[in-house]
N, C-alpha and C positions, 0 to 999 in steps of 0.2 A: 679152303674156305667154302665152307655153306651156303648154299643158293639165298639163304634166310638173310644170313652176313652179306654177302653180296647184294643184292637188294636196299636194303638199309643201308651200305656204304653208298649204293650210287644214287639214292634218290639224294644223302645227306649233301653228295658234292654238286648233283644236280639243281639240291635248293638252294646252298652254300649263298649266292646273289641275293637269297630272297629273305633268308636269315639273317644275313648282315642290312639289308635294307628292313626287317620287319624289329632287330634291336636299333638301329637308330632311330624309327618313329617310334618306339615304347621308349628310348631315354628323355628325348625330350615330349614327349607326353607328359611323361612323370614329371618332368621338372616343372611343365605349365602347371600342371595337378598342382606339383608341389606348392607354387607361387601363387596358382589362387588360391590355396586353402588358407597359403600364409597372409595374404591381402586380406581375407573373411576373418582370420584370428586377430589380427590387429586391427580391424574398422572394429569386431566387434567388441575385442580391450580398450579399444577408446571411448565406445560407446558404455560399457561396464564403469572402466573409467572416470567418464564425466557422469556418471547417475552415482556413483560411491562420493564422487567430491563435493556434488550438488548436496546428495546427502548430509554430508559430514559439515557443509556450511550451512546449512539450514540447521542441524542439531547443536552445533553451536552459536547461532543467532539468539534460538531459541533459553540454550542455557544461559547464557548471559541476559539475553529479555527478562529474565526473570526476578535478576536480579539486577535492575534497571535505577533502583534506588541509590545505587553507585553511580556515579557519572560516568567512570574508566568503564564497566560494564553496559552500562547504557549506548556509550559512545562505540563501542566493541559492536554490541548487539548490530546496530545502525551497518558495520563495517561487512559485518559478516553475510549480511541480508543483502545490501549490495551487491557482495560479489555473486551471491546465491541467485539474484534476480538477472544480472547479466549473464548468467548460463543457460537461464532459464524463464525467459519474463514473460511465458504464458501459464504459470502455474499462479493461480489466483491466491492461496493461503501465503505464497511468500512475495504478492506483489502488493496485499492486504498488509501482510506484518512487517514491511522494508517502508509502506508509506505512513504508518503508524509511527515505525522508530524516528523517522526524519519530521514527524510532528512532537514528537517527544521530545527531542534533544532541541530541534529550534524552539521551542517555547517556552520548557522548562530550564534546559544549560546554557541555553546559548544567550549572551549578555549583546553580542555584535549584531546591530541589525542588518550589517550585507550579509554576514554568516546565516543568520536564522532564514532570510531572507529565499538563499540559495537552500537551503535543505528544503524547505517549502516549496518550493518551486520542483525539487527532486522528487519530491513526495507528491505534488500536482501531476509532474510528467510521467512517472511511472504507472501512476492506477487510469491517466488520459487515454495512453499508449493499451492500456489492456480495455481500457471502455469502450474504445471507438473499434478493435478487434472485434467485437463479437457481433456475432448475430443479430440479435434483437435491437444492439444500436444500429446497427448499420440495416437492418430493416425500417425500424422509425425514419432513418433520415432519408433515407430512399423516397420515402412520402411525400416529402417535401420537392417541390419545386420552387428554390427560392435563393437567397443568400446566404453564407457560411453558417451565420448564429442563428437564425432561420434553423439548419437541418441538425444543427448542434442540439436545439432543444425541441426538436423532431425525435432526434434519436434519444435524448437522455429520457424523456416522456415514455417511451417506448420498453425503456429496461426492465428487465427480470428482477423476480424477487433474490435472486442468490448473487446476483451482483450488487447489491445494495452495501456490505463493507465497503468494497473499492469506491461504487458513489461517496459514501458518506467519506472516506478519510482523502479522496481526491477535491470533496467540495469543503471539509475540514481544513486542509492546506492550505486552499485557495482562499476562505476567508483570515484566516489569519494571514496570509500574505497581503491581503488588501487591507489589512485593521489600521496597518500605518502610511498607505497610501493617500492621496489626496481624494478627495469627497469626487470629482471627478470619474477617478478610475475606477470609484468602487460602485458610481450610480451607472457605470456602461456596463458593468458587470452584472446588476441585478439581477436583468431575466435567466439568467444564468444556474446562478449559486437558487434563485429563488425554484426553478424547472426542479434542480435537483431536488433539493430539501423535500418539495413536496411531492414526488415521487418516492424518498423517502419514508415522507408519513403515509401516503397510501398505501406502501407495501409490507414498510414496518416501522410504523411510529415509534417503539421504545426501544429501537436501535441503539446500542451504547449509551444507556440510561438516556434516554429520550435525547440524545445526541442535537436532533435538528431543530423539534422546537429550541434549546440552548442557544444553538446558531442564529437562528430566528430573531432571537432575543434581544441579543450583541449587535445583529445587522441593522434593525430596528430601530434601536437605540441610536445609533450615531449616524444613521441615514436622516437628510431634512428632507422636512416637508412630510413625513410620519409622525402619525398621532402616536404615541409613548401608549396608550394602551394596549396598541399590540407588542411590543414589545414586551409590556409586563403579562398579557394574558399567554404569551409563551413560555416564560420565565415560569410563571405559575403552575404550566402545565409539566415544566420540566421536572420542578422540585414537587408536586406530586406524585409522580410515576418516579421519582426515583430520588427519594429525599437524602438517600447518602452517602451522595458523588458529588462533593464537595465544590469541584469548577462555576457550577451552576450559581449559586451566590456568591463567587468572586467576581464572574464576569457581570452579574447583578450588579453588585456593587461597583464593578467599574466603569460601567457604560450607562446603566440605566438610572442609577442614584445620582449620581453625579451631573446626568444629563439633565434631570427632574429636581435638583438644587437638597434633596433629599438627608442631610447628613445625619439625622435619627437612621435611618433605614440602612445605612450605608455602612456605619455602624456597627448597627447592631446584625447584620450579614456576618461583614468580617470576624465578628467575635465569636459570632456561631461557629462557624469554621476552625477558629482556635481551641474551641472549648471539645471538637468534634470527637469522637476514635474514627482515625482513620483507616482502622482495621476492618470495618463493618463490611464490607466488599473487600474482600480478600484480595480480588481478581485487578484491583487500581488502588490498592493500597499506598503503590509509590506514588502514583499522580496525585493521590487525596495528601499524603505526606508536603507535597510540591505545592499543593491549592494552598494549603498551609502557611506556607514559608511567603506565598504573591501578598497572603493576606496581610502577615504583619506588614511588609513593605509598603501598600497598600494603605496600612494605617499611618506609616511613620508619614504619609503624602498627605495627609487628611485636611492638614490646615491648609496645604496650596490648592487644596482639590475644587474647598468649597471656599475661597477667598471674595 
């Protein structure tokens, strides 16, 4: 044996201790390795995940929104956006389009008033839950040193122009949850729905074809102790700025003629409406199609309305 050979045998038997202790801390090394990487592969397959099913429920929210003319679609749309917003309820386009769908099926499909009742209120607490989130509300309300409804309309005063969908279709909800409520609930309400609205028209009056004067309109109307001309100078302003989005002379006709003994005017709304294309806005075709169907009804009510 060579001095070279010898050498390298005896340093090997000499390390032999230090060998076997230096492969046990590289086995389990590698295993830690191993098991964080696999921890890091699967937090971030869950996180891949849940962004491909958020996806893929939002792109079918959306297909089916479209075709909202169907009730089974419509109802889908509503289902789909749900579950899209409970994965995800800080994304404003789909807590815009899930409080939209729950304004669409309680108004137009829904015949039960607890049912309509409860999507409205779903449709209220979803765009609440994202208003009072942000920023600029929770900066207004901060200003305030006072009581709840106090910094509620601290903070609604205070919102941005890009949050104005979620205003409008949260304060959209909310008046139509109040339409059948008692005169009561809807006058504690006022400063309220009223804060919004006109935050609103400061930041974008022709919001969903002038969306708030509309509301204005409705509220006016069957709120006492209002002069009926603001209701109708709302009404006016709506169907100017956006003369064909057909709601606007239904709720005309059902709030404000009716409440003004009107039944020329009430009329001749509703017929409008019948006579309409509701294709002229592409983009609410199904609602105008729906304005439609309130109207005839609407009519068959005519003799009880103005008795």
């Amino acid at each position: 044996m060579n001095l070279f050979k010898f050498l390298s045998l005896s340093s090997f038997l000499d390390n032999s201790h230090s060998v076997k202790k230096f492969n046990v801390i590289t086995f389990f090394s590698l295993i830690f390795i191993s098991f964080s990487c696999s921890s890091k592969i699967e937090t971030f397959n869950k996180y891949v995940s849940k962004e491909k099913n958020i996806q893929f429920l939002v792109a079918q929210g959306k297909l089916h929104w479209d075709k909202r003319v169907n009730i089974k679609d419509a109802n889908l749309a509503k289902l789909f956006l749900s579950k899209a917003n409970e994965l995800n309820p800080d994304n404003a386009e789909i807590v815009e389009l899930y409080a939209r769908a729950c304004h669409f099926v309680g108004y137009y499909l829904q015949s039960n008033l607890d049912k309509s009742d409860s999507l409205f209120i779903e449709g209220m607490n979803t765009t609440w839950s994202y208003i009072i989130s942000t920023n600029a509300y929770q900066e207004g309300a901060a200003l305030f040193d006072g009581d709840s409804t106090g910094k509620k309309i601290a903070g609604i005063t205070n919102i941005s122009k890009e949050i104005v969908p979620i205003l409008y279709w949260w304060v959209s909800n909310y008046s139509r949850y109040l339409s059948k409520k008692p005169v009561m609930d809807r006058l504690q309400s006022r400063d309220l729905i009223e804060t919004a609205l006109h935050r609103i028209l400061s930041l974008e009056p022709d919001y969903f074809y002038h969306g708030a004067n509309r509301l204005f309109g409705g509220i006016y109307a069957r709120l006492p102790g209002v002069e009926l001309n603001l209701s109708m100078n709302n009404f006016d302003k709506a169907i100017t700025g956006s003369p064909n989005y057909l709601g606007t002379y239904v709720v005309r006709a059902e709030y404000l003629h009716t409440k003004s003994g009107n039944r020329e005017a009430f009329t001749k709304d509703l017929q409008m409406v019948l006579n309409a294309d509701p294709t002229l806005l592409p983009n609410i075709s199904p609602e105008n199609l729906f304005e439609q169907e309130k109207a005839k009804q609407l009519l068959l009510k005519e003799a009880s309305l103005f008795e």
